[in-house]
C-alpha positions in Angstrom: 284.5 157.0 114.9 282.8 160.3 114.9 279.8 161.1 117.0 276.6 162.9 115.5 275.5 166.2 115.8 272.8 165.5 117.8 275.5 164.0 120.4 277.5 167.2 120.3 274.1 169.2 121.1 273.5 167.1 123.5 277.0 167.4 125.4 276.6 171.4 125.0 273.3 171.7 126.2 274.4 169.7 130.0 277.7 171.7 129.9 276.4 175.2 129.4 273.7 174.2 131.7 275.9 172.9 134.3 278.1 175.8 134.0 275.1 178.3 134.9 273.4 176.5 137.3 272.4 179.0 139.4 269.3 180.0 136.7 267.5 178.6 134.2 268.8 179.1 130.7 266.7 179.5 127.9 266.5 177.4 124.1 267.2 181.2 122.6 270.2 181.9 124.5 271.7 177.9 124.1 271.0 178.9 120.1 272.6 182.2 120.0 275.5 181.1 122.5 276.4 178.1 120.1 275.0 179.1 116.6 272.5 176.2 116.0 268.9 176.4 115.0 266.2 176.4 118.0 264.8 173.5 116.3 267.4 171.1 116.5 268.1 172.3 120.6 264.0 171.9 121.1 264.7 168.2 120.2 268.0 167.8 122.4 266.2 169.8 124.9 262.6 167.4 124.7 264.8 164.4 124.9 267.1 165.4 128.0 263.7 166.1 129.5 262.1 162.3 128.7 265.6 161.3 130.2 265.4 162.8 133.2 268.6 165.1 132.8 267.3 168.4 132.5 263.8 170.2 134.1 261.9 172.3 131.9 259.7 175.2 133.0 257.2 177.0 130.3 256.0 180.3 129.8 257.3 183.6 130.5 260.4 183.0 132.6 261.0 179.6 131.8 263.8 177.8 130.6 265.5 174.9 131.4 268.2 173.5 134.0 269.8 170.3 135.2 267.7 167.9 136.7 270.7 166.0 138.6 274.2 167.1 140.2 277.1 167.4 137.3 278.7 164.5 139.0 276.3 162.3 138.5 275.9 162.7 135.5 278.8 160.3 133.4 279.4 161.5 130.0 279.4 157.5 128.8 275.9 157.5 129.8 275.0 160.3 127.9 276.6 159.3 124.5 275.2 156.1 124.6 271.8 157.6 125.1 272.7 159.9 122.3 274.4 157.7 119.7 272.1 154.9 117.4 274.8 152.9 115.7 278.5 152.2 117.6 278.6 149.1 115.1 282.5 150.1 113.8 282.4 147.7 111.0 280.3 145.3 109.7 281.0 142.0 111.5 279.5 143.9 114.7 276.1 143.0 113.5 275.7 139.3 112.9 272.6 140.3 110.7 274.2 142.5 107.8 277.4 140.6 108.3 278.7 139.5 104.9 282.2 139.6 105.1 284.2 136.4 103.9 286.8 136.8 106.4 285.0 136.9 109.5 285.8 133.0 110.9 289.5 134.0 110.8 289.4 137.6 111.4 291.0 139.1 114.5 289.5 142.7 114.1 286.2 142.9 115.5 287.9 141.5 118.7 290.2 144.5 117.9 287.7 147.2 117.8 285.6 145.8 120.0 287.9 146.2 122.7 288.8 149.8 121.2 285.5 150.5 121.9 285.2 149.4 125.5 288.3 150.9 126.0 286.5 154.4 124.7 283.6 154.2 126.9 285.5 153.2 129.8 287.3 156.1 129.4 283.8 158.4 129.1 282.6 156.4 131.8 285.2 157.8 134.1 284.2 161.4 133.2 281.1 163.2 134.8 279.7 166.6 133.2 281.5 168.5 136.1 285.0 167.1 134.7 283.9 168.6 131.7 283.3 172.2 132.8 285.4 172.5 135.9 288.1 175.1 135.7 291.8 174.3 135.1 293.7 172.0 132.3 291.0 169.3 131.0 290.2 166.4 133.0 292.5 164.0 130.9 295.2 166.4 130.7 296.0 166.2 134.1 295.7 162.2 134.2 297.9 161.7 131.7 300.2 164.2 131.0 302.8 165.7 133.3 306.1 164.2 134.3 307.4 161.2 133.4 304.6 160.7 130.6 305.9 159.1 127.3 303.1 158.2 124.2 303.4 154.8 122.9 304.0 156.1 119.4 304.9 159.0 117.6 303.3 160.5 114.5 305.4 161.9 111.9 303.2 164.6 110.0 305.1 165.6 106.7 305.3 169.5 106.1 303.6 170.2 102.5 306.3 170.5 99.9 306.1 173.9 99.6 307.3 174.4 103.2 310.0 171.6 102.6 311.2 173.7 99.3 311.7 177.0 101.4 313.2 175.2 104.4 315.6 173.6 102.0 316.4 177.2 100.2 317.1 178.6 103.3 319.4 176.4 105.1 322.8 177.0 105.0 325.1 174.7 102.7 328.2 173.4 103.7 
């Protein structure tokens, strides 16, 4: 699953305004700050407004700021609002649907529950989480101490790596 660009515009907008709330920030400064085009913020921006997540003042010394505290606003709510299509594979929508295997399949009960388990997991983050100083928010729930993953990923080293390696180590 990947979200759009529009969702990542969206997520830098609140966290660079929620990291200077003490002023309003400006479309220019958002587009110089993170490289994109002032057309594509002017959208994110215009829809935060409609949403009620940001305040917008015009003219000369406008600019724009959050409308509500950072910890009420939950990141789950935002991508939601931001995303058009969490539909992970076909059998999700009951109109397009053509797959043969759907009466016996176990996967879309699979995902599905993938995917509550995603936004339950965004809906336990607020934009202060996301811009409050220290190790990231999921970091410190989860790591630490004691922590062991599930699984382990093996990632093989290209071969040229694994032809030097072997060069190099000692025979005996």
């Amino acid at each position: 699953m990947r979200l759009s660009e529009y969702t990542d515009y969206t997520l830098r907008v609140l966290m660079y305004c929620a990291r200077h709330r003490q002023r309003l920030v400006t479309i220019s400064e958002l587009a110089e700050q993170h490289g994109l085009s002032k057309g594509h913020l002017m959208k994110v921006v215009n829809d935060l407004a409609r949403k009620g997540l940001i305040e917008t003042t015009r003219g000369r010394g406008g600019g724009l700021r959050l409308s509500k505290e950072p910890g009420a606003i939950r990141i789950g709510d935002v991508v939601r609002a931001s995303e058009t299509d969490f539909r992970l594979v076909e059998c999700f929508d009951p109109l397009i649907n053509a797959c043969t295997l759907t009466p016996s399949c176990h996967l879309k009960h699979l995902f599905h529950a993938a995917l509550q388990a995603y936004f339950s997991e965004l809906d336990g983050a607020t934009l202060a989480d996301m811009v409050a100083p220290g190790p990231p928010r999921a970091a410190r729930r989860v790591g630490g101490a004691g922590h062991k993953p599930a699984f382990a990923i093996a990632v093989a080293a290209p071969p040229s790596r694994l032809r030097r390696a072997k060069a190099a180590a000692p025979r005996g």
